[in-house]
C-alpha positions in Angstrom: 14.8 -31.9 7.3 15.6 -35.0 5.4 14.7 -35.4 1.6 12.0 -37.9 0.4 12.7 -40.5 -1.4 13.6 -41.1 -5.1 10.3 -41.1 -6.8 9.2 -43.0 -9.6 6.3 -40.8 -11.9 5.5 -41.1 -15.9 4.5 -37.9 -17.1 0.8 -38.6 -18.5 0.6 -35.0 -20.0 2.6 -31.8 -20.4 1.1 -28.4 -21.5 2.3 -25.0 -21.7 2.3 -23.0 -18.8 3.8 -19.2 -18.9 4.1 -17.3 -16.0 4.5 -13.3 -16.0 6.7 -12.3 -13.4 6.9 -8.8 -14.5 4.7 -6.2 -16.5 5.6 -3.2 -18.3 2.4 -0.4 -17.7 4.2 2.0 -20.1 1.2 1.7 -22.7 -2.3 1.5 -22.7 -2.4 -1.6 -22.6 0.3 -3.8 -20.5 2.9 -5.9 -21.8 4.8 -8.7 -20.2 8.2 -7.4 -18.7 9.3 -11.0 -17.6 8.2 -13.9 -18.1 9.4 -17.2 -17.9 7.9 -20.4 -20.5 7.1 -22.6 -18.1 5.3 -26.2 -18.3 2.5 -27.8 -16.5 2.4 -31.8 -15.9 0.4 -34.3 -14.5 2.5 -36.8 -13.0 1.8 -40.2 -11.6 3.3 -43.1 -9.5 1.0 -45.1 -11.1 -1.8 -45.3 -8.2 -2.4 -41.6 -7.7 -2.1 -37.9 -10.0 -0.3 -35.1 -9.1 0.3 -31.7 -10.6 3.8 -30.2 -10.9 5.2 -27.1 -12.2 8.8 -27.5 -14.8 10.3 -24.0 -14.5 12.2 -23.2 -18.0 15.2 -24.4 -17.2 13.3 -28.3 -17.4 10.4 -28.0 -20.0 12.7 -29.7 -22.6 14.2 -32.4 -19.9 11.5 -34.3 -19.4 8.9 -36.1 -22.2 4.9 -36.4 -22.7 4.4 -40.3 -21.9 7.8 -40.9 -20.0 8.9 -42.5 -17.1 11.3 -40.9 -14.5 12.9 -41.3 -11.4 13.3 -37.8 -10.0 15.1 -36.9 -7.0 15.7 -33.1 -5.0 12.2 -32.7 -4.8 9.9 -30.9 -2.4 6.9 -32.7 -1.3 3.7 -31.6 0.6 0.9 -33.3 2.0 -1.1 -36.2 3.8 -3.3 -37.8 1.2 -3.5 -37.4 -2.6 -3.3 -35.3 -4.9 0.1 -34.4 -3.3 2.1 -31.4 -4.1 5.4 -32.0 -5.7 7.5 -29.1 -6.0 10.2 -29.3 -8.7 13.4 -26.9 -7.6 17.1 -26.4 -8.7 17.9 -29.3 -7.1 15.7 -31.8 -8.9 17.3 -34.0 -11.3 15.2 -36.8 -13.5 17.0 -40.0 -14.9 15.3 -42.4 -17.1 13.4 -45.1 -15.5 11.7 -48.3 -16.8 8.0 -47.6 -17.8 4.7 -47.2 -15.8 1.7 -48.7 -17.0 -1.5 -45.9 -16.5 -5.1 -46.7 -16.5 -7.6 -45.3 -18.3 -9.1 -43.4 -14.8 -5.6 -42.2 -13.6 -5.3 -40.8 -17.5 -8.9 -38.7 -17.3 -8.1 -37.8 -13.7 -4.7 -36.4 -15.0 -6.2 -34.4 -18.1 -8.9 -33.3 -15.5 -6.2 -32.1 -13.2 -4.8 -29.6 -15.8 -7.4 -28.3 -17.3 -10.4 -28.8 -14.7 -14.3 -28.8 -16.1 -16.0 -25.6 -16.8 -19.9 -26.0 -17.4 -21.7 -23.8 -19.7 -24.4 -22.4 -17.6 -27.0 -18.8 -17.6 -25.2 -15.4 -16.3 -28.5 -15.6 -14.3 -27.7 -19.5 -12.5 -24.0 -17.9 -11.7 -25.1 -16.6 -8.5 -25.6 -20.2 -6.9 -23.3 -22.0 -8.5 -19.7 -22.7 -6.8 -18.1 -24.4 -10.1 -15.7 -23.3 -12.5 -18.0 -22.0 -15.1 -17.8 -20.7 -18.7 -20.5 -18.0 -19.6 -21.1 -16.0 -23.1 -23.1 -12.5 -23.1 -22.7 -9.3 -24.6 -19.7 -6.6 -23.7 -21.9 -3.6 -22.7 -19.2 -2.0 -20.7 -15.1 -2.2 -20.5 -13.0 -0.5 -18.2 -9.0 0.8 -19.4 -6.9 -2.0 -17.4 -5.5 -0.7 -14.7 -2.4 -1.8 -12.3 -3.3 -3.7 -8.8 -1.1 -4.3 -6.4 -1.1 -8.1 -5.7 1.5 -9.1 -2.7 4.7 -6.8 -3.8 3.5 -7.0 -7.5 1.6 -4.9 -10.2 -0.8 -6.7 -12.2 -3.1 -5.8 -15.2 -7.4 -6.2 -14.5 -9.9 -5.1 -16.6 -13.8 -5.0 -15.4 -16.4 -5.4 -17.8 -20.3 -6.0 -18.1 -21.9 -8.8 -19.6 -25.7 -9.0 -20.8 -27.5 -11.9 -21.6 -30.9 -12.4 -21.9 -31.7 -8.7 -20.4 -29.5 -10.0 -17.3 -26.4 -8.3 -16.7 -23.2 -9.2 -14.7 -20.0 -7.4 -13.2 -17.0 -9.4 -15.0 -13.6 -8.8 -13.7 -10.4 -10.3 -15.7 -6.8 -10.3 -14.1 -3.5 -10.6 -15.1 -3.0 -12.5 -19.0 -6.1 -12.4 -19.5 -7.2 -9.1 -19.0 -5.0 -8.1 -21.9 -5.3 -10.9 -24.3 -8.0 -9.7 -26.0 -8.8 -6.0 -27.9 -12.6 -5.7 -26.0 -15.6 -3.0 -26.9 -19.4 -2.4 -26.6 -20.9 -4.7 -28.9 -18.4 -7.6 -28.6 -20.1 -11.1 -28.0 -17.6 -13.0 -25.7 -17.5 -16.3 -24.1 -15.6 -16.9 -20.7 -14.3 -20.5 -19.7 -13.4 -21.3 -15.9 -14.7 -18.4 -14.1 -15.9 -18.4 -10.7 -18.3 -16.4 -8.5 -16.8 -14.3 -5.7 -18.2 -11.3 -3.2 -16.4 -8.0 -4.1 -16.5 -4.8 -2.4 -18.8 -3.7 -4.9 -21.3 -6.9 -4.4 -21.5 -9.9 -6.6 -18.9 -10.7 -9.8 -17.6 -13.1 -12.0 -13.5 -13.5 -11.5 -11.1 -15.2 -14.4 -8.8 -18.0 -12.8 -5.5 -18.9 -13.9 -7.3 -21.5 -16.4 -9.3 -19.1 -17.6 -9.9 -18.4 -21.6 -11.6 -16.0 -23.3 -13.4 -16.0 -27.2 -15.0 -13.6 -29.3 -18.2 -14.6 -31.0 -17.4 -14.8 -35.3 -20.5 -12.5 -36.8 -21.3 -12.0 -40.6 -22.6 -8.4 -42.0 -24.4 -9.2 -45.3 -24.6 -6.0 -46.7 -21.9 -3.2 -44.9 -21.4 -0.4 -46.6 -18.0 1.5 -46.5 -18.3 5.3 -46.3 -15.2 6.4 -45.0 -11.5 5.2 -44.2 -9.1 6.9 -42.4 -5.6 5.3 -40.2 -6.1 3.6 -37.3 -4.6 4.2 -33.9 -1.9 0.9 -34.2 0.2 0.8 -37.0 -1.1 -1.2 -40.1 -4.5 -0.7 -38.7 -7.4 1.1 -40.6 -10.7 2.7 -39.1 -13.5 2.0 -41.4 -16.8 4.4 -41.2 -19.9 2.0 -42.0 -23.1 3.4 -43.1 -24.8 2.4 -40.1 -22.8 4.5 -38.1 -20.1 1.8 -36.6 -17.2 1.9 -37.1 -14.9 -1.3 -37.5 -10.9 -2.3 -37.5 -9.1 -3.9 -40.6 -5.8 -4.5 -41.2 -4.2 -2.8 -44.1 -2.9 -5.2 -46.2 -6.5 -6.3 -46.4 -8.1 -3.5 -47.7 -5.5 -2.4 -50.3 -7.4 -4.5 -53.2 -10.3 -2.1 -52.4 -8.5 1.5 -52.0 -8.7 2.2 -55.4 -12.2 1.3 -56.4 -13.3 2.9 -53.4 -11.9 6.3 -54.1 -14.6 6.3 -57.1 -17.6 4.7 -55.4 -18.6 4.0 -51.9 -18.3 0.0 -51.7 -20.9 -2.7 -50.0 -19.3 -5.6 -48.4 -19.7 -8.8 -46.9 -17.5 -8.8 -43.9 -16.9 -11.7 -41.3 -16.1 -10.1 -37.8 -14.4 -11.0 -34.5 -16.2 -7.9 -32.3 -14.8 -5.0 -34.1 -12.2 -6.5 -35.9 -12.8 -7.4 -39.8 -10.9 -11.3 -40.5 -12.4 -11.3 -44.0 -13.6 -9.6 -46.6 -16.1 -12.8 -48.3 -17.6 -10.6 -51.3 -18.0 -6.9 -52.7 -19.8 -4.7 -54.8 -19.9 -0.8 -56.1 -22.1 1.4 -55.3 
């Protein structure tokens, strides 16, 4: 099959782009085995936008705002965006500079990162968008390994709750283990999509999926109990209401000592179940 020819692209934007090829299920929860730091670009000929992949081995080759002839390439496709796969064989010399418009730079940034509109758990079920949705964590599976192709990946289901309506959440690969979740936690969900599962309706993560727990502030927290964590340089902290919470240990060591004479009320910022700051204290 003969090659196409040379190409001449600018690369409008570069972000990061890892890819797991591997994962170690030794631990509770999964760890990346392989992985390779890839790049993502939008590329452009200066009439249409195309989105390429730069395996490792040419993430520092090429520049953000560059111009390039490239040549060894695959190419795929009748009508734009086209897909332009970047191989061993693909080399990129410095070329003289390509003027981009204003549309072909939004289409580009659009292209990488698509839109994801903020919408109700309850208006998922019609909508065929990306979509980025918040609610409460009322239940969190262990991740678990499925078998995707001839590989293991991580996934984690959950349940959301908003406004008394509930969703079936289901995160894969990166993302299922990217963050610690629990009961309680407040969470919102970018780019996630609605498919028809086995088990009825659910919410899936995509690969530009992103996930963010919700900052909260307990006034008043009283500390009744402390004992070691399950991760090292982790503490368990009994609060009078009954909940328990995480904090690092470095950050309570100011307090260990005044707290071994009185219990001690807080004022504690919060990521879920995780303390980030201790803002004021008192004896009590």
């Amino acid at each position: 099959m003969k090659s196409p020819p040379p190409l001449h692209i600018v690369i409008i934007k570069k972000i990061n782009a890892p890819k797991v090829l591997a994962w170690d299920f030794s631990s509770p929860r999964p760890q990346p085995a392989l992985a390779k730091k890839n790049s993502a670009a939008a590329i452009s000929d200066g009439k249409s936008v195309s989105k390429i992949t730069l395996y490792e081995e040419f993430v520092d080759k090429v520049t953000e705002g560059e111009s390039y002839i490239i040549r060894g390439y695959g190419f795929r496709g009748a009508n734009p965006p086209y897909f332009i796969n970047i191989n061993k064989k693909t080399e990129f010399f410095n070329a003289p500079d390509i003027v981009i418009t204003e549309s072909l730079q939004a289409e580009a940034i659009k292209l990488l990162s698509p839109p994801s509109e903020q919408i109700k758990m309850c208006d998922c079920v019609v909508s065929r968008d990306l979509v980025t949705i918040k609610g409460e964590v009322t239940e969190v599976s262990p991740v678990k390994p499925v078998k995707v192709g001839r590989d293991l990946v991580p996934v984690t289901n959950l349940t959301l709750l908003e406004e008394g309506f509930s969703m079936a959440i289901s995160l894969w690969r990166d993302i299922a283990v990217m963050v610690d979740l629990n009961p309680g936690d407040v969470i919102s969900l970018t780019h996630m999509k609605m498919e028809r599962s086995p088990y009825g309706l659910q919410m899936k993560s995509t690969g530009y999926t992103t996930i963010q727990k919700e900052e909260k502030v307990y006034e008043t927290a009283t500390v009744i109990g402390v004992k070691k964590g399950s991760s090292p340089g982790w503490l368990k902290v009994l609060l009078a209401s009954g909940e328990d919470v995480k904090i690092k240990e470095e950050m309570w060591e100011p307090y260990r000592d005044v707290f071994k004479k009185n219990k001690l009320q807080l004022k504690l910022k919060m990521q879920g179940k995780v303390v980030t700051e201790i803002c004021s204290t008192s004896e009590q």
